[in-house]
C-alpha positions as CSV (number, residue, x, y, z in Angstrom):
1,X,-26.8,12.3,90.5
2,X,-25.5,15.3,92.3
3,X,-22.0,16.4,93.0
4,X,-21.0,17.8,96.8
5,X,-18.4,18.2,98.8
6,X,-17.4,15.1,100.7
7,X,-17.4,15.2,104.4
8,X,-15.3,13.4,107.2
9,X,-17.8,10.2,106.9
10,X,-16.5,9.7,103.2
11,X,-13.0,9.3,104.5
12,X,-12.9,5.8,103.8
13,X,-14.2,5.9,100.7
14,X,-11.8,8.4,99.4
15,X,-9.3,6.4,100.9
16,X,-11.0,3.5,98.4
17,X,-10.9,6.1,95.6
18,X,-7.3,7.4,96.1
19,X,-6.0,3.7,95.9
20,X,-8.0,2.8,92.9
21,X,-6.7,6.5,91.1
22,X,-3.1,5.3,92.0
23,X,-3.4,1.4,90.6
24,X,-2.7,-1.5,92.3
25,X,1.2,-1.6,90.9
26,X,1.7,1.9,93.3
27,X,-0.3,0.6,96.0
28,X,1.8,-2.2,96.2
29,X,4.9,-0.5,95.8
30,X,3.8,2.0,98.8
31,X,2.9,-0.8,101.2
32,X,6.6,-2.4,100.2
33,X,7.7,-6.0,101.2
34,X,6.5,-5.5,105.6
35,X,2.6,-3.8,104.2
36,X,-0.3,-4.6,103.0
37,X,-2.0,-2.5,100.1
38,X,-4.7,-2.4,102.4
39,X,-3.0,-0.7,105.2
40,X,-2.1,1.9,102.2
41,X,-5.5,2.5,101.6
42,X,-6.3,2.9,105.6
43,X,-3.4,5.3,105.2
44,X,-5.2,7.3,102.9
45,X,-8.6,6.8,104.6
46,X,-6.9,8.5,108.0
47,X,-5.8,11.5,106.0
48,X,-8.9,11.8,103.8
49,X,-10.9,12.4,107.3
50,X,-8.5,15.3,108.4
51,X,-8.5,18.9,107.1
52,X,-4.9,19.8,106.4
53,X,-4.2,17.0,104.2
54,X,-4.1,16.8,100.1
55,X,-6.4,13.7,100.3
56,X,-8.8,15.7,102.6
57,X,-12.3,15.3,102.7
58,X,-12.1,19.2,102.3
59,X,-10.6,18.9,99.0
60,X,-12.8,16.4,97.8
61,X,-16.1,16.3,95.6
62,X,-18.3,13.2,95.4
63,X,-21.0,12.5,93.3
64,X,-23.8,11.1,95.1
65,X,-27.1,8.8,93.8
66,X,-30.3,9.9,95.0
67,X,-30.1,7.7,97.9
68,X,-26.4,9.3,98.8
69,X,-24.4,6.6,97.8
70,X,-21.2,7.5,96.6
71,X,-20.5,6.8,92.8
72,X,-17.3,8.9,91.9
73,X,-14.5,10.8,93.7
74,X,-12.3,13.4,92.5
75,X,-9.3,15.2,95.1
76,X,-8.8,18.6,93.7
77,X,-7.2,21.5,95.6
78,X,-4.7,24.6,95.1
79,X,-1.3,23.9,94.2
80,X,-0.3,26.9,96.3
81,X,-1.0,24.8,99.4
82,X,0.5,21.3,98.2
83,X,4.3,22.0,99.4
84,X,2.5,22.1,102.9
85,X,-0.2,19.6,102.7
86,X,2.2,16.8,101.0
87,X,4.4,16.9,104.4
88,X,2.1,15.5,106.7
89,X,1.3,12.7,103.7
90,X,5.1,12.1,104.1
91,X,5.7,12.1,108.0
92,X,2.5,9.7,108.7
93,X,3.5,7.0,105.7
94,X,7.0,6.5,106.8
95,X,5.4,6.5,110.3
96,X,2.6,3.8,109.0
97,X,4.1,1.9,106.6
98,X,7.8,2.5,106.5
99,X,7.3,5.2,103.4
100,X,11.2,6.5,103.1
101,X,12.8,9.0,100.8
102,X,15.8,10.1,99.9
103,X,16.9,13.2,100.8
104,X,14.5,16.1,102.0
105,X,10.7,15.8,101.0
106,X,10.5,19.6,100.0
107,X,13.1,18.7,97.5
108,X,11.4,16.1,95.5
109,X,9.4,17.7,92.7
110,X,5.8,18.2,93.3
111,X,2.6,17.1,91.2
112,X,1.5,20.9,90.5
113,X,2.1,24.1,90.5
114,X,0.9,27.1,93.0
115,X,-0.5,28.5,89.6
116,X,-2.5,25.6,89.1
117,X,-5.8,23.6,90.8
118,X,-5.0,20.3,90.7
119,X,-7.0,17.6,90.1
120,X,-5.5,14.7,92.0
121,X,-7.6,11.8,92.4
122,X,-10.2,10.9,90.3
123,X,-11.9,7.4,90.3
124,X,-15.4,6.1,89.5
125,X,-16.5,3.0,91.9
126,X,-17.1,0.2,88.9
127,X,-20.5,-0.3,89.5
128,X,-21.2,3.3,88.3
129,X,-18.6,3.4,86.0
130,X,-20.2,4.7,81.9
131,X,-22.8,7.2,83.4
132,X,-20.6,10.0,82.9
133,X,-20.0,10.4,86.5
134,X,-16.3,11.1,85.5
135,X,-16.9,13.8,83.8
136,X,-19.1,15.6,85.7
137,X,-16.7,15.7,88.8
138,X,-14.3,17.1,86.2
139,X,-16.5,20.1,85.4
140,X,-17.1,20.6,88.8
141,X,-13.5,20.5,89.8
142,X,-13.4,23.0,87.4
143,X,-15.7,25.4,88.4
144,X,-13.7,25.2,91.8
145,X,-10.7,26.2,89.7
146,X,-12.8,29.0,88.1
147,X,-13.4,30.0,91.8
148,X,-9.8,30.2,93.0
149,X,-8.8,31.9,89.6
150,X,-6.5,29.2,88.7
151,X,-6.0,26.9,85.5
152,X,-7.5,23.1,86.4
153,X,-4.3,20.8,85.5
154,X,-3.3,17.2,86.4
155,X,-1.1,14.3,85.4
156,X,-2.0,11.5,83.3
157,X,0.4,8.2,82.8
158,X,0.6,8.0,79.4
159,X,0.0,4.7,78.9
160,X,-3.5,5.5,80.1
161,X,-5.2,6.0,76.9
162,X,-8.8,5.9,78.4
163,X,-7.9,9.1,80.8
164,X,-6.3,10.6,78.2
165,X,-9.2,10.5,75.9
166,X,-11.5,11.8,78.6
167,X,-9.4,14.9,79.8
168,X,-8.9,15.5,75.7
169,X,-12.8,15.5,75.0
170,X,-13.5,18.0,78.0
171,X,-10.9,20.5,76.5
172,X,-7.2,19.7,78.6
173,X,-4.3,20.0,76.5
174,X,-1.0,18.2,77.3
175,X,1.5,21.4,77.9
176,X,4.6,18.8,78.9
177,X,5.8,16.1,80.8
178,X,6.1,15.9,84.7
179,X,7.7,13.5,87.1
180,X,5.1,11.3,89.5
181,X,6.6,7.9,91.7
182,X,9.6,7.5,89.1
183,X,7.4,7.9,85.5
184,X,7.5,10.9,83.6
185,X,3.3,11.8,83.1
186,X,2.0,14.0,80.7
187,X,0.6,17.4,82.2
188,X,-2.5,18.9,80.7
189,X,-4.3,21.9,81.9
190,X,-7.8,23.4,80.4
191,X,-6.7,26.3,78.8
């Protein structure tokens, strides 16, 4: 297994990856009563294979099999950039599928910090899942972090006891509680 970054051809499978990181429940919540969970996942498809987008390609590490199929996915970027990136996520849903919010975008809290790398996405296709592909796209996400001089952090539904087990064993510490689509999450960072 080796972990790369993804490219523009991988854009459907992050937009695969995004959905399955997000649950079914969200997807479907997204696409509302006039969508389809699969238009959500197109959604995300369209604006994994574009370069100023959280769900880029650009922001994205895939772990790959010897023949180059794609195992695991894991969106991670700089929380500096997310105010920015997380607009055009807003303007093309409410164009695609009728996303709306209420009041202004900027105003709704965000998943990170600019002092933080976040690690957005992470999902392991289930016929790969127990080869510790999870991890490894962790540690690399973290040596990205190490890169940009920030602390990894991300969110974790706490009723997701497997995720929280994982991010505990590779050192995160929950540091507090943040909001994410209406449930309060823990947030962990490596310290």
């Amino acid at each position: 297994m080796n972990i790369i970054p993804a490219t523009p051809a991988h854009a459907p499978l992050i937009g695969k990856a995004v959905v399955m990181a997000i649950g079914d429940e969200l997807a479907r919540e997204l696409a509302g009563e006039h969508h389809t969970p699969a238009e959500v996942e197109a959604l995300f498809a369209d604006l994994a294979g574009r370069d100023d987008t959280q769900y880029s390609y650009c922001n994205t590490l895939a772990a790959v099999d010897d023949e180059g199929s794609v195992m695991g996915l894991l969106v991670c970027y700089d929380g500096a950039g997310l105010m920015t990136m997380r607009r055009i996520f807003f303007k093309e849903a409410a164009e695609r599928i009728g996303m709306t919010v209420d009041g202004n975008v900027d105003d709704i809290p965000g998943e990170t910090t600019p002092d933080e790398f976040y690690l957005d996405s992470l999902a392991v296709f289930p016929e790969f899942r127990g080869q510790g592909i999870a991890g490894k796209l962790i540690s690399a996400a973290v040596e990205r972090a190490a890169l940009s001089g920030k602390r990894p952090g991300l969110l974790v539904d706490k009723t997701n006891h497997r995720a929280r087990k994982l991010y505990d064993s590779l050192g995160f510490k929950v540091v507090g509680e943040r909001p994410f689509a209406g449930e309060t999450m823990y947030h962990m960072v490596l310290e």
